[in-house]
Legacy VTK file of the C-alpha trace (Angstrom):
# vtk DataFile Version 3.0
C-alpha trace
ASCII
DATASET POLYDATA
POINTS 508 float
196.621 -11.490 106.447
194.007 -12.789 103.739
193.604 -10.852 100.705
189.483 -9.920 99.857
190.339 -13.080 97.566
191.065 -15.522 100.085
188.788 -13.927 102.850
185.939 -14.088 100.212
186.748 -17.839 99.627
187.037 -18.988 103.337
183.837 -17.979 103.952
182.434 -19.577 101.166
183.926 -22.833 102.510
182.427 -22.418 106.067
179.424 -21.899 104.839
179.138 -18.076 106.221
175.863 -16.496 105.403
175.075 -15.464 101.643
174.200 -12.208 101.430
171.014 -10.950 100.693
170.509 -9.047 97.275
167.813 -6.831 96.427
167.245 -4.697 93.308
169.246 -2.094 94.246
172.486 -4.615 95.317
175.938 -4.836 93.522
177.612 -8.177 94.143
181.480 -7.501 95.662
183.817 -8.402 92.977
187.333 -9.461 94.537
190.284 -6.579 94.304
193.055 -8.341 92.080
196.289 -7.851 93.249
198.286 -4.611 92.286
201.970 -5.095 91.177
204.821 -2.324 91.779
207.989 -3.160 90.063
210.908 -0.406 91.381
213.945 -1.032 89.211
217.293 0.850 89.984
220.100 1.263 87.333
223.567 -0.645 87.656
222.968 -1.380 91.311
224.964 -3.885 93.263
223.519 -6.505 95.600
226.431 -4.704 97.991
224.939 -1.758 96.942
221.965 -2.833 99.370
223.769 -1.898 103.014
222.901 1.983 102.020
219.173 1.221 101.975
217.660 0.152 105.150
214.235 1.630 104.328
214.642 -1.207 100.890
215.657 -3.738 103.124
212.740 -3.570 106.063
209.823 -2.459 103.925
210.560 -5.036 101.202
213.106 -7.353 101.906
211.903 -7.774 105.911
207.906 -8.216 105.025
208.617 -10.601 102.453
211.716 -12.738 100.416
214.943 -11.594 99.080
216.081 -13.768 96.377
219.725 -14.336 97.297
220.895 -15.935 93.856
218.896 -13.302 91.202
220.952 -12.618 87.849
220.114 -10.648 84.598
220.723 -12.808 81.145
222.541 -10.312 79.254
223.911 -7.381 81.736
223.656 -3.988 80.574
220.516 -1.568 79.908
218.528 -1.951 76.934
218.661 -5.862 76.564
218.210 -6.633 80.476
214.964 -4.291 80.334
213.757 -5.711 77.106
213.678 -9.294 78.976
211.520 -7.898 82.092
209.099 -6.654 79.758
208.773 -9.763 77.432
210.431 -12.616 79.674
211.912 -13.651 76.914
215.594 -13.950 76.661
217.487 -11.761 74.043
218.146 -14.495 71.633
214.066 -14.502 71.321
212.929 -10.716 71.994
215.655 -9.397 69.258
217.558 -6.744 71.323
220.824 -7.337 71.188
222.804 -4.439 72.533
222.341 -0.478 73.110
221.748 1.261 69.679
220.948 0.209 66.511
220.455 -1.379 63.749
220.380 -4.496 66.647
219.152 -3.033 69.915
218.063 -0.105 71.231
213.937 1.397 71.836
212.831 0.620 68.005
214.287 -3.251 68.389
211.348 -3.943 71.311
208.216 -5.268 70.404
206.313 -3.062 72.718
203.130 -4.271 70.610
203.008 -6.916 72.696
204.256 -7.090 76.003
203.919 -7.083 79.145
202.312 -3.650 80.002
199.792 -4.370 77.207
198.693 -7.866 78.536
197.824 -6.284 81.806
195.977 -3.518 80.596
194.214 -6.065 78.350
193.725 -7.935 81.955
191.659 -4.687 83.255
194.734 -3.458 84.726
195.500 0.361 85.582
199.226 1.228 84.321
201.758 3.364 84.595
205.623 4.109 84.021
207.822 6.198 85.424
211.602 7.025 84.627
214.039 5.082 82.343
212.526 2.903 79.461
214.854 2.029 77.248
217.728 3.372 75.674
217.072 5.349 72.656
213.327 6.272 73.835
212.229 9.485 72.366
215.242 10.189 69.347
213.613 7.379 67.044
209.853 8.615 67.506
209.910 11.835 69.518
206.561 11.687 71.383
205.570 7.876 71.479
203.670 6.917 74.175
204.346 3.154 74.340
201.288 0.837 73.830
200.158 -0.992 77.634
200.448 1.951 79.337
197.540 4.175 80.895
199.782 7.043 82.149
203.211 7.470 81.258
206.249 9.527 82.090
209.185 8.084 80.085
212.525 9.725 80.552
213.545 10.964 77.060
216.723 9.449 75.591
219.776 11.186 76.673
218.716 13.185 79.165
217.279 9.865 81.383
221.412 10.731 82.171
220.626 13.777 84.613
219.586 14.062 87.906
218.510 17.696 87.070
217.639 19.011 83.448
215.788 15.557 82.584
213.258 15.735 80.325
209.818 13.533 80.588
207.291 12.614 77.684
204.762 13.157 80.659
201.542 11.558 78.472
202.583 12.436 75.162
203.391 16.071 75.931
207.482 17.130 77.051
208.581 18.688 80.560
212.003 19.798 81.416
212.378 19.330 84.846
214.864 22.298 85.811
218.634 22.600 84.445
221.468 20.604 84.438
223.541 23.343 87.619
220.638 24.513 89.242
220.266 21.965 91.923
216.894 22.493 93.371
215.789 19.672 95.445
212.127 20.022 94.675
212.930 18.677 90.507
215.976 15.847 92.025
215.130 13.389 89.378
214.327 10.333 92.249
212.433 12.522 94.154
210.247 13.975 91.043
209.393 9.965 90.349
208.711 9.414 93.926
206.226 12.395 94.181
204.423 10.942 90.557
204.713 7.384 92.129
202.613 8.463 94.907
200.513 10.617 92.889
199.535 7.985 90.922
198.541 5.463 93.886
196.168 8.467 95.587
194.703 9.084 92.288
193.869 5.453 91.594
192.388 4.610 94.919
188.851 5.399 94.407
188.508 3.334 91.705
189.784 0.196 93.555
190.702 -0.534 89.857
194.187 -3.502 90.199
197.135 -1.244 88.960
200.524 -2.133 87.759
202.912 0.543 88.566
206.645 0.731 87.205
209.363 3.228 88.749
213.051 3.237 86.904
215.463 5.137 88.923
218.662 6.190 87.394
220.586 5.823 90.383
223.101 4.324 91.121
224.045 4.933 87.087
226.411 7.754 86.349
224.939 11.175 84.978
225.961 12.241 81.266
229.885 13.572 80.998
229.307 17.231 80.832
227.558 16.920 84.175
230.614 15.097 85.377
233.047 17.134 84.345
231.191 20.036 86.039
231.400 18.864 89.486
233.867 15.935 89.452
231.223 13.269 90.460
230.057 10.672 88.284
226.887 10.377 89.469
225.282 13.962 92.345
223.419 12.485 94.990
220.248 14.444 96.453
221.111 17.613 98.390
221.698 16.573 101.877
222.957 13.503 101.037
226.703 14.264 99.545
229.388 13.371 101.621
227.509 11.319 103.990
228.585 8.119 102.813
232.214 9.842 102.673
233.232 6.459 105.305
231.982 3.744 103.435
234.407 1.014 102.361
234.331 -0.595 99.258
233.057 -3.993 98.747
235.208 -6.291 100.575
235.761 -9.128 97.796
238.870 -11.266 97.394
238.702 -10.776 93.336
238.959 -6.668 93.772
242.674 -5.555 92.639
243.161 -9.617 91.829
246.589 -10.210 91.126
246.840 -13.124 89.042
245.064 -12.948 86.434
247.022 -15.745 84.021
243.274 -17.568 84.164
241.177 -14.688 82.830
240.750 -14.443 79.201
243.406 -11.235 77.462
240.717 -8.803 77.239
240.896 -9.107 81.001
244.776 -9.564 81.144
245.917 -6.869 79.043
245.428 -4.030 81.641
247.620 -4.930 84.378
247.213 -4.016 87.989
245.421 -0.807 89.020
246.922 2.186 90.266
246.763 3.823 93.207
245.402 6.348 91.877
242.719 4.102 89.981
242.032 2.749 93.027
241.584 6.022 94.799
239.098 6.859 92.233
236.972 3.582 92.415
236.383 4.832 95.930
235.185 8.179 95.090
232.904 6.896 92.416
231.464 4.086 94.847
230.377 6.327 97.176
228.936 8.905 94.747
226.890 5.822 93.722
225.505 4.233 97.079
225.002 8.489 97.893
222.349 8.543 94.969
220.743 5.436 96.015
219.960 6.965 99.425
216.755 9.336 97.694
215.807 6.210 95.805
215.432 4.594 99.332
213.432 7.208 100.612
211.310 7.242 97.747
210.554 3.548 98.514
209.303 4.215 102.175
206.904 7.209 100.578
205.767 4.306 98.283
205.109 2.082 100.624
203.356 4.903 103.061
200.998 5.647 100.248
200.102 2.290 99.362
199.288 1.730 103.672
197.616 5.005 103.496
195.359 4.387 100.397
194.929 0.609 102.225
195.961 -1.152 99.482
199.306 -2.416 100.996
198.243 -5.730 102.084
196.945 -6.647 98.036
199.787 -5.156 96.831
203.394 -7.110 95.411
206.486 -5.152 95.552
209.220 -6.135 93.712
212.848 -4.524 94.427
215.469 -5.216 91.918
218.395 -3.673 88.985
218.597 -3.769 85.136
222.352 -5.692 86.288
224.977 -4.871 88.285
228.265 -3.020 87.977
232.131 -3.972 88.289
234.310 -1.878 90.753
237.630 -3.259 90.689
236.964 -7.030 90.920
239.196 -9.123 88.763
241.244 -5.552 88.116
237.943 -4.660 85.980
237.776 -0.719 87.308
234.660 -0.249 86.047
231.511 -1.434 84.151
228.880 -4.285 83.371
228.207 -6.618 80.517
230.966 -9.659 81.891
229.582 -12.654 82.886
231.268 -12.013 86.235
229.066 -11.936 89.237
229.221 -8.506 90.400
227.840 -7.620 86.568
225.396 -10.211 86.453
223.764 -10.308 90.132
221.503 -7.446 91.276
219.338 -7.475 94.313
215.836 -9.096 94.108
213.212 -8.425 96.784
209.497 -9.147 96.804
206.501 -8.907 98.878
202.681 -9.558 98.596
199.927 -11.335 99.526
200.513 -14.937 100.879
204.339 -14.270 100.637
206.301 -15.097 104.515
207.951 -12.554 106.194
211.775 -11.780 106.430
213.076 -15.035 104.693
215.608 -15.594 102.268
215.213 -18.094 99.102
218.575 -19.238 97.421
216.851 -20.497 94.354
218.752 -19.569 91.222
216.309 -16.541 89.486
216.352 -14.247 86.571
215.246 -11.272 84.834
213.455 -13.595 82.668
211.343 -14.429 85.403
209.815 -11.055 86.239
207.580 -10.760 83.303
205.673 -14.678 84.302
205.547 -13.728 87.911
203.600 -10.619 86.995
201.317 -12.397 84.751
200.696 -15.114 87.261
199.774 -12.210 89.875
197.239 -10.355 87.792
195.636 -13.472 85.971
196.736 -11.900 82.778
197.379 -13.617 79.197
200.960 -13.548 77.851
200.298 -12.939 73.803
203.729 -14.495 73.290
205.907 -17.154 74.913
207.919 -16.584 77.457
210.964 -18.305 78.713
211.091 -17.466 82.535
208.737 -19.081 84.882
206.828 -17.253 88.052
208.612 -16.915 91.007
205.179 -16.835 93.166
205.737 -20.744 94.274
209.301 -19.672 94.802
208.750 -16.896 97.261
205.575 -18.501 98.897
208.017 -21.566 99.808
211.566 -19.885 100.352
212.742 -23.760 100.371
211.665 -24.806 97.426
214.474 -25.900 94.408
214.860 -26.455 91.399
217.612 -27.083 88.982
217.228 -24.931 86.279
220.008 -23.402 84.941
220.202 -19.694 83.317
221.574 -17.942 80.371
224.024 -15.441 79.939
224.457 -14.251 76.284
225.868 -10.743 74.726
225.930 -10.137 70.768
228.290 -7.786 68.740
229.345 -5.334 68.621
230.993 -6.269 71.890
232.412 -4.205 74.695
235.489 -4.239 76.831
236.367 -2.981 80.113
238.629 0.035 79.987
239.737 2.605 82.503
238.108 5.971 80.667
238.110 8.221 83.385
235.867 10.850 81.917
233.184 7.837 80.172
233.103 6.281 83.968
231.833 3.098 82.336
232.738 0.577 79.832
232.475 1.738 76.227
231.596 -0.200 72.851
234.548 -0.571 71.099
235.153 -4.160 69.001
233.618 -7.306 68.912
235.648 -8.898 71.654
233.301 -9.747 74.464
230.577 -11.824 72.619
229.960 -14.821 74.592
227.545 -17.293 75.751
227.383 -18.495 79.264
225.459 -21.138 81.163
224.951 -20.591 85.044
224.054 -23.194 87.552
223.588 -23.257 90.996
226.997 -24.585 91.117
228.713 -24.054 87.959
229.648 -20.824 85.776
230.743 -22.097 82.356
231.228 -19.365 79.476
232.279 -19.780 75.973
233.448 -16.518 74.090
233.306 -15.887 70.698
236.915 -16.864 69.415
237.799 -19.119 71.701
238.537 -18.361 75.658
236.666 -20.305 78.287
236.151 -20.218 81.967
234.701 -22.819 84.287
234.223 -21.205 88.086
233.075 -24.010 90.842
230.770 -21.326 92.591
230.732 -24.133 95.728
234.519 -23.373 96.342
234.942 -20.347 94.827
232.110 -18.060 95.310
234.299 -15.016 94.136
235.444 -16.643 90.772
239.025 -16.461 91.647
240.328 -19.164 89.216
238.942 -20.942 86.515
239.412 -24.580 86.143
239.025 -24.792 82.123
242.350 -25.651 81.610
242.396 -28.475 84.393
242.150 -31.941 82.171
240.488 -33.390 85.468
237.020 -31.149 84.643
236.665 -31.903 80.836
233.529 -34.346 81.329
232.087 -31.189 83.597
232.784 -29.122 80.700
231.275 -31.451 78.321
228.196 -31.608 80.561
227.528 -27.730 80.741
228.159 -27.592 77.115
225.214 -29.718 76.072
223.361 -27.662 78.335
224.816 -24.071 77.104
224.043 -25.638 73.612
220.280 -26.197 74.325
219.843 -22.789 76.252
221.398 -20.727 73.233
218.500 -21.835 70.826
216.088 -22.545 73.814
212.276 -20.921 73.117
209.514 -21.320 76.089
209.463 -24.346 78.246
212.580 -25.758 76.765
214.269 -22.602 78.626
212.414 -23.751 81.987
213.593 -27.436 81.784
216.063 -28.508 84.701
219.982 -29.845 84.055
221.157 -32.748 85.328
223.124 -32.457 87.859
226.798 -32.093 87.218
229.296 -33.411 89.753
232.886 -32.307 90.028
236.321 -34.817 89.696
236.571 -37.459 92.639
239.642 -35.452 92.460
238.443 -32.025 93.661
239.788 -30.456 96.558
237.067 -30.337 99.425
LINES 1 509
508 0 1 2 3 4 5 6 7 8 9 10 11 12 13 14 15 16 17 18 19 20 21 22 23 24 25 26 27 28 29 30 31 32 33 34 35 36 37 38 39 40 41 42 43 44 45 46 47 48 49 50 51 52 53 54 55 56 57 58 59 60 61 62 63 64 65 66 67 68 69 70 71 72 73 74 75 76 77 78 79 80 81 82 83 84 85 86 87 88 89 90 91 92 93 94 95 96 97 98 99 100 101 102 103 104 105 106 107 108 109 110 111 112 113 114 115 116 117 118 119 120 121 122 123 124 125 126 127 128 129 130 131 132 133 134 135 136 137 138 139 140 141 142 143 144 145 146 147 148 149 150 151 152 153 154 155 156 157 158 159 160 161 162 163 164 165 166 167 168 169 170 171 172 173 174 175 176 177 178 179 180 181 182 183 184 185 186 187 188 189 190 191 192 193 194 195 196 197 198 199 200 201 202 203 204 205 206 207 208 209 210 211 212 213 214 215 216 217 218 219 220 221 222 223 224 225 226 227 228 229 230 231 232 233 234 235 236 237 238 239 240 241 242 243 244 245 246 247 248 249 250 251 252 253 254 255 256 257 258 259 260 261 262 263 264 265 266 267 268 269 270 271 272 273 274 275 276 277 278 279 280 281 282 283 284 285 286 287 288 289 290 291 292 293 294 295 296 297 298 299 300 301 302 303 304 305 306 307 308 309 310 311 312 313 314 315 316 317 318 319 320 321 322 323 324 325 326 327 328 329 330 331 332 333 334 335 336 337 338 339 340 341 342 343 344 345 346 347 348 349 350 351 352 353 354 355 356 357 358 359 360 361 362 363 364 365 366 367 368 369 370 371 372 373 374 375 376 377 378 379 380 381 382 383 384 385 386 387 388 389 390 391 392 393 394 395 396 397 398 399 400 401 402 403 404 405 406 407 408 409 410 411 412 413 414 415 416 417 418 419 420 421 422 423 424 425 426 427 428 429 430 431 432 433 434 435 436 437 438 439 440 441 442 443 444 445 446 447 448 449 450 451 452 453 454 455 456 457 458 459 460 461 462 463 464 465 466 467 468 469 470 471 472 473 474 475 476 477 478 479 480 481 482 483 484 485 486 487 488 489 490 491 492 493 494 495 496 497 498 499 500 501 502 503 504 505 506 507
């Protein structure tokens, strides 16, 4: 379907009538595009076979992006890169908390929210920001945004008993046991989600809309501990995913691990009883996502219902992933490891083909230029990602630019903590740096270790070839590359790799 731009510019060209203006006239100004970004929290792209509402409304009327990845995977960093497209060597937030991460680390001066309102854009968030938003200054409204309803530090952590900064003023939204479905946390950011887009129709004003979900993430512990499930689903919806298997991936429970770095060795093989609880705490997960995909069909119904569906993009995707027993990892993010790095990437929009599937290699540094591009805006700094508009307008289209992945200390390391749920800082153990190609996953820890995966043959990263004297000019190759990506700024983060072959000697 043509947009008002297009339609206005075809006629143009076939030299339709010009209309005829009198004194009283208005000439039609072109709607720009709007832009809805719905990020989820620690979500899987496995995660995706409990969303079918996700899948048709998004992934069917447009392009999922089979090969997306965050840079560094875990909250406040991955975040801080969709909002400057900037990768964290280069937007300074390097980890959770301070003195190096956290809310205060983010230039929110300038960034994306602000160089669409400075566009003439309409804006809003909704949900998580970033963590540590609202302890350093209790009431900021961040600069960029025309409404705002940022979940307030700790208590982002809650599916009931949250607390918004709803436009500089506080709401509790009911308590932590009372579990009325009315205040659900996804279903209180669907209902201001669609709020918003009714309120903002008249105006025919472009918006940019931004709805964090906490879900699939698990609540705080004293919810936990309260009703033994890391993360309540909406009422309704508990127990109804009860069959679900777990993700069925070679690397889960892998045995030999003599290839893995110790931080990954030192555990041993899970327990039953480990695995047993895995289980549980998958399907209390993919349970919470099923308000989140309700709240994406209300979305989408308002946006049809206000008629601004056809100019609108909607983007689908996850802060990073989450480990559930792959490489005998029970639980957590921040590895280099796909199911920590990948998250699910969906778009749709104007001039964007229906129900195809691009296996260009994206990444959260590209979210921020793709926006931009959309609305026309100006970027007041330089970014590093590139717009994935000729990428999803042309699901064939390739490239060979590689990505980043890069942590800073304090690191953290995967441990079974069955009352955190999640991995927990501890030591400086996992810093690394890690360059990702279509083919190739090459990482370099602080210290020492190395892995080299040959995603071609071994898609689930089974066994690393570092120590294999055959692959050393690979090696060599990726570490140039890794070498120019760590102190990469701008375009010199967009420019391709040459290719690297394996070994004549390579099995097929």
């Amino acid at each position: 379907m043509l947009t008002a731009v297009a339609a206005f510019a075809t006629i143009a060209t076939l030299g339709g009538p010009t209309p005829v203006q009198t004194a009283h006239a208005v000439p039609a100004i072109p709607k720009r595009p709007n832009v809805v970004m719905l990020m989820t929290d620690d979500q899987t792209v496995d995660d995706m076979r409990v969303m079918p509402n996700t899948r048709r409304l998004i992934g069917d009327q447009g392009v999922t992006f089979s090969k997306s990845y965050v840079s560094y995977p875990v909250c406040c960093p991955s975040r801080a890169t969709y909002l400057s497209g900037q990768y964290a060597h280069n937007h300074g937030v390097l980890g959770l908390y301070p003195p190096r991460g956290g809310y205060g680390r983010f230039d929110r001066w300038n960034s994306l929210p602000v160089w669409m309102q400075d566009d003439g854009y309409v804006t809003d968030h909704i949900g998580k920001y970033m963590n540590g938003y609202g302890s350093q200054v209790p009431d900021d409204v961040p600069p960029g945004w025309t409404e705002w309803h940022g979940a307030v530090d700790m208590s982002t952590y809650e599916m009931w008993g949250y607390t918004l900064n709803d436009n500089g003023h506080r709401h509790t939204y009911g308590s932590p046991f009372d579990e009325n479905p009315r205040l659900y946390q996804a279903s209180v950011y669907r209902d201001k989600a669609v709020d918003f887009i009714d309120r903002r129709a008249p105006s025919r004003r472009p918006f940019f809309l931004s709805v964090a979900f906490l879900a699939p993430h698990h609540e705080i512990p004293e919810i936990r501990h309260g009703t033994g499930h890391l993360v309540r689903a909406a009422p309704g919806d508990q127990g109804t995913l009860a069959d679900e298997p777990l993700p069925a991936s070679p690397a889960f429970g892998e045995r030999d691990l003599s290839d893995k770095p110790a931080f990954v060795r030192k555990h041993g093989p899970m327990t039953d009883e480990e695995v047993q609880y895995i289980a549980q705490r998958h399907e209390d997960r993919q349970e919470s996502l099923l308000a989140v995909d309700r709240a994406v069909a209300s979305i989408v119904a308002a946006l049809r219902r206000t008629g601004d569906l056809n100019d609108t993009y909607i983007f689908f995707t996850s802060d990073n992933g989450y480990m559930q027993g792959e490489h005998d990892i029970a639980s957590g993010k921040v590895v280099a490891y796909d199911p920590s790095t990948q998250v699910p990437l969906l778009l749709r929009g104007p001039g964007i083909p229906h129900g195809r599937v691009s296996d260009e290699l994206v990444g959260n540094i590209d979210l921020a230029p793709t926006i931009v591009d959309i609305g026309h805006a100006t970027a007041g700094k330089q970014m590093d990602g590139r717009s994935l508009l000729p990428y999803a307008r042309d699901p064939g289209l390739r490239s060979q630019r590689p990505l980043l992945h890069e942590t800073a200390g304090p690191g953290y390391t995967p441990i079974r903590d069955h009352d955190a749920g999640e991995v927990q800082p501890v030591q400086p153990v996992l810093s690394y740096r890690a360059v990702r190609t279509d083919r190739w996953l090459w990482i370099e820890y602080s210290g020492g270790p190395r892995e080299l995966y040959d995603l071609k043959r071994d898609p689930y990263e089974l066994q690393s070839l570092h120590a294999d004297p055959a692959y050393r000019p690979v090696m060599a190759a990726l570490h140039r590359t890794l070498h120019r990506l760590v102190h990469c700024r701008g375009a010199t983060c967009r420019a391709n790799a040459p290719p690297v072959r394996p070994p004549p000697s390579a099995p097929l």
